[in-house]
C-alpha positions in Angstrom: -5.3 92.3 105.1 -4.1 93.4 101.6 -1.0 93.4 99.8 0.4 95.1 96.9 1.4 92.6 93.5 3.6 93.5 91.5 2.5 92.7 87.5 4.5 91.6 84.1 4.0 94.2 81.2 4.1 90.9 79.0 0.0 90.2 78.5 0.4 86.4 78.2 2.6 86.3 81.4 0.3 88.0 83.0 -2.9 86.2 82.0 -0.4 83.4 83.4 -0.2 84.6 86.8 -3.5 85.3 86.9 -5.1 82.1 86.0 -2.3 81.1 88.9 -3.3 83.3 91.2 -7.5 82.8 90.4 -6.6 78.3 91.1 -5.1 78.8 94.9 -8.0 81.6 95.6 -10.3 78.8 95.2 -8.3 76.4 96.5 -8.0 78.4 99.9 -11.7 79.2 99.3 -12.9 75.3 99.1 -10.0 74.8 102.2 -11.8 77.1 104.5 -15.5 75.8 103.1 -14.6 72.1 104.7 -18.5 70.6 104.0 -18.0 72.1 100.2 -19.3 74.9 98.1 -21.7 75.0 95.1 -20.7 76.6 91.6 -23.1 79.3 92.5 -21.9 80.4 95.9 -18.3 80.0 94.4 -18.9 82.4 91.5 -20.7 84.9 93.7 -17.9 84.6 96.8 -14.4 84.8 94.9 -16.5 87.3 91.9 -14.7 85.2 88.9 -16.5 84.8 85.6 -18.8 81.9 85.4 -16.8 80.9 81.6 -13.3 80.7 84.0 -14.3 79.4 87.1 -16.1 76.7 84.9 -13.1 75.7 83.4 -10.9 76.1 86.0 -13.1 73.6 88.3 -13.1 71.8 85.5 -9.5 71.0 85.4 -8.9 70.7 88.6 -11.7 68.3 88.8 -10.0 66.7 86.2 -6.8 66.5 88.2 -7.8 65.1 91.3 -6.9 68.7 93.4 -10.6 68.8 93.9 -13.7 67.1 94.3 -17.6 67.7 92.7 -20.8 65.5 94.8 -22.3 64.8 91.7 -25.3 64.1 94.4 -24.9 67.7 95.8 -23.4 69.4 93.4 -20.9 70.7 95.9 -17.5 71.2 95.1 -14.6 70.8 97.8 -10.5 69.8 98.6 -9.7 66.7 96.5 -7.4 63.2 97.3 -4.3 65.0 95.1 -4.0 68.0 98.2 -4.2 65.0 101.0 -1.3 63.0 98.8 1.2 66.0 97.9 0.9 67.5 101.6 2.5 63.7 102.8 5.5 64.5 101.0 6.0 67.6 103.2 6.8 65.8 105.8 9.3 68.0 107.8 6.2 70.0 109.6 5.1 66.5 110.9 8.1 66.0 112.1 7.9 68.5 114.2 4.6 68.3 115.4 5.4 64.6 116.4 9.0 66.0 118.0 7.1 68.9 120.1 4.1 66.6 121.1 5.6 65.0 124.3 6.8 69.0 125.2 3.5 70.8 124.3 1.9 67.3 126.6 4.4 68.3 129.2 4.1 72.0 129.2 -0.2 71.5 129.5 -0.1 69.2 132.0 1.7 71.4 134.5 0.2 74.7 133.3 -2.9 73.0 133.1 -4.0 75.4 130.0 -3.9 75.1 126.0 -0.4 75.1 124.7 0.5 75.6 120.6 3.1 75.5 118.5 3.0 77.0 114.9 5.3 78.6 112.1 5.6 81.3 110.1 4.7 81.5 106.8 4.7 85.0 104.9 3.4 87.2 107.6 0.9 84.6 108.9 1.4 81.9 111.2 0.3 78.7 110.8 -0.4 75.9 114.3 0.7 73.2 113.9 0.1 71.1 116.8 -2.4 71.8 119.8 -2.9 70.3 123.0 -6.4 71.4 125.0 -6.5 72.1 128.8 -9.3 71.0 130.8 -10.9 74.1 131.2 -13.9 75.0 129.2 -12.7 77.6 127.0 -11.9 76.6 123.7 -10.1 79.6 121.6 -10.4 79.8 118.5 -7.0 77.5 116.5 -6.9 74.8 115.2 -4.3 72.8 113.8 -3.9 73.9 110.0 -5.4 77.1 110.7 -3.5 80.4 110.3 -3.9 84.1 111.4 -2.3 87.2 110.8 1.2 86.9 113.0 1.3 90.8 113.7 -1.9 90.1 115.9 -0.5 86.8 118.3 2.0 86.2 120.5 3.6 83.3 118.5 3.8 85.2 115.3 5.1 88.1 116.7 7.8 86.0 118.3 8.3 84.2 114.5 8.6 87.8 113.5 11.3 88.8 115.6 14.0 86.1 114.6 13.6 87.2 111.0 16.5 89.6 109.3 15.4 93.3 109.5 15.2 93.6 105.8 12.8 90.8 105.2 10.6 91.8 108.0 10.5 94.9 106.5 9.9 93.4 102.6 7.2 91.2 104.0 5.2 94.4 105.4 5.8 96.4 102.2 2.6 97.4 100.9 0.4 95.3 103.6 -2.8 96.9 105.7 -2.9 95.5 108.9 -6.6 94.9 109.9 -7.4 95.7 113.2 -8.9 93.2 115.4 -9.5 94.3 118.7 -8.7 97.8 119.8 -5.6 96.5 120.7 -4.4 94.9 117.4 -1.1 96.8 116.5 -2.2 99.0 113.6 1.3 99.8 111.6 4.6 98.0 110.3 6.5 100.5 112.8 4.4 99.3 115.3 5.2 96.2 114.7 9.3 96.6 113.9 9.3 98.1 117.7 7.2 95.2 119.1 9.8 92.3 117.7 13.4 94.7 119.0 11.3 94.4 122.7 10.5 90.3 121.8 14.1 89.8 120.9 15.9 91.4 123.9 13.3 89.5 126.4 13.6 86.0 124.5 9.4 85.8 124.7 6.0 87.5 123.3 2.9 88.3 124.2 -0.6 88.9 123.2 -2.9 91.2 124.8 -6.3 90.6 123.8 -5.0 91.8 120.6 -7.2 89.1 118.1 -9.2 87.6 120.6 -10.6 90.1 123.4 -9.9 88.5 126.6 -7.2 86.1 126.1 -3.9 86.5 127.0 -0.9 84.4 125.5 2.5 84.5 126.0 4.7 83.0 123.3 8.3 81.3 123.2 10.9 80.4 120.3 12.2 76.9 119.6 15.2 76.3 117.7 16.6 74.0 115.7 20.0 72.0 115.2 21.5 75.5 113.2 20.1 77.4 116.4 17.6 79.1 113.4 13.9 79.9 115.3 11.9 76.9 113.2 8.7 77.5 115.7 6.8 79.0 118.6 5.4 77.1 121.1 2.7 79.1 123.3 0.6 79.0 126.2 -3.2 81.0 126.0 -5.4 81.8 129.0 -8.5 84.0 130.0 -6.9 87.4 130.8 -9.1 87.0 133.9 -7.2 84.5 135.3 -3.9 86.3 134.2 -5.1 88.9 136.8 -4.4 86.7 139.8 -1.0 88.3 139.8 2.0 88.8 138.2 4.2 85.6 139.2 1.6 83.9 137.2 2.5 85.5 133.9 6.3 84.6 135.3 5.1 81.2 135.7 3.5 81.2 132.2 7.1 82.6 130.4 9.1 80.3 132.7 7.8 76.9 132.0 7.4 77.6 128.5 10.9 78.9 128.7 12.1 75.5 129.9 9.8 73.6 127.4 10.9 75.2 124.8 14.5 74.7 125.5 13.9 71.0 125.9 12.5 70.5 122.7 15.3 72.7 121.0 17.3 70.1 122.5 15.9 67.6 121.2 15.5 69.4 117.2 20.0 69.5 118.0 20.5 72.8 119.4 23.2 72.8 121.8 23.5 76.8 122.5 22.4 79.1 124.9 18.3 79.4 126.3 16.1 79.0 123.2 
């Protein structure tokens, strides 16, 4: 998935923005590489020059942000990201707020409910709870994935203003997962009018083949969609009929509600 940037004419803004740009590419790199990278493997995966990426680790090294095994000589996330993410505290509030209603909603589904946000045109889970059964998909709390391709970031989609859902697919190629991954923005724009008249999304196979998910909004005090909680299961056991599926949108309906409730929301269904 690729976007267009838009560039300064001014050179030294622009060497600006791109140092910028070349410290959260390694960042997000050394996020994603949890047991650490080597300068080498570094240099070769992200393709920066050795002279830049030396002193960028440098720096950063320098600054706590990240951290070198002098033993291993493996770089990886420092103290300084663990520190600054405590101050963003509002997303743990709301994983602690949904955690009794993602409990509640898994213990009588009896499968693997979510909840996650939306950030760009991604969204990000924040909170988890596992079912029983042995399939284990493939979230995790931090994680994020393209929104176009789930059920809970298509729902986060849908509550955005038409304009911005159309400036945050300007310029973007949407990879295809599966074969049925939607493939364009118009796509897309179509899929959200169908979420927002229904209240609920789904997810056909369409990042992981085989699961099913359907997907629901929670409010908050302003009645603004802050989250989506969901609920995923093997499309085989979807098959048993279709007052499953009912079932599925249902309980999360009424989850979903409750924990709106409880964020101050005093409207209508969620």
């Amino acid at each position: 998935m690729t976007a267009t940037r838009n560039t300064s004419p001014d050179v030294r803004s622009t060497a600006g923005v791109k140092s910028a740009e070349r410290a959260l590419d390694l960042m997000e790199y050394l996020a994603a590489h949890r047991s650490g990278a080597t300068f080498p493997q570094i240099c070769q995966d992200l393709g920066f020059p050795k002279s830049s990426l030396h002193a960028l680790l440098g720096t950063l090294v320098g600054r706590g942000w990240i951290h070198l095994d002098e033993e291993r000589r493996r770089y990886r996330i420092g103290v300084r990201v663990w520190e600054t993410a405590q101050s963003f505290g509002y997303l743990d509030n709301l994983a602690g707020r949904a955690e009794p209603h993602l409990r509640a909603a898994r213990d009588e589904l009896d499968e693997t409910v979510q909840l996650a946000v939306l950030d760009g045109i991604d969204n990000v889970y924040i909170a988890k709870v596992e079912a029983d059964h042995p399939l284990r998909l493939v979230s995790r709390v931090g994680m994020r994935l393209p929104a176009y391709a789930t059920g809970l970031g298509k729902v986060l989609l849908a509550y955005l203003d038409q304009s911005d859902l159309e400036a945050r697919f300007k310029g973007v190629t949407m990879r295809g997962f599966t074969q049925h991954t939607i493939a364009t923005p118009q796509q897309l724009f179509e899929r959200v009018k169908e979420i927002r008249a229904r209240g609920f999304g789904e997810d056909d196979g369409e990042y992981t083949p085989g699961v099913f998910c359907v997907a629901v909004p929670v409010r908050d005090g302003t009645g603004r969609v802050v989250a989506a909680m969901s609920c995923s299961i093997p499309r085989v056991r979807l098959d048993e009929g279709p007052a499953h599926r009912d079932h599925l949108v249902n309980t999360l309906i009424r989850h979903c509600d409750a924990m709106s409730r409880d964020l101050g929301w005093r409207g209508g269904a969620a």
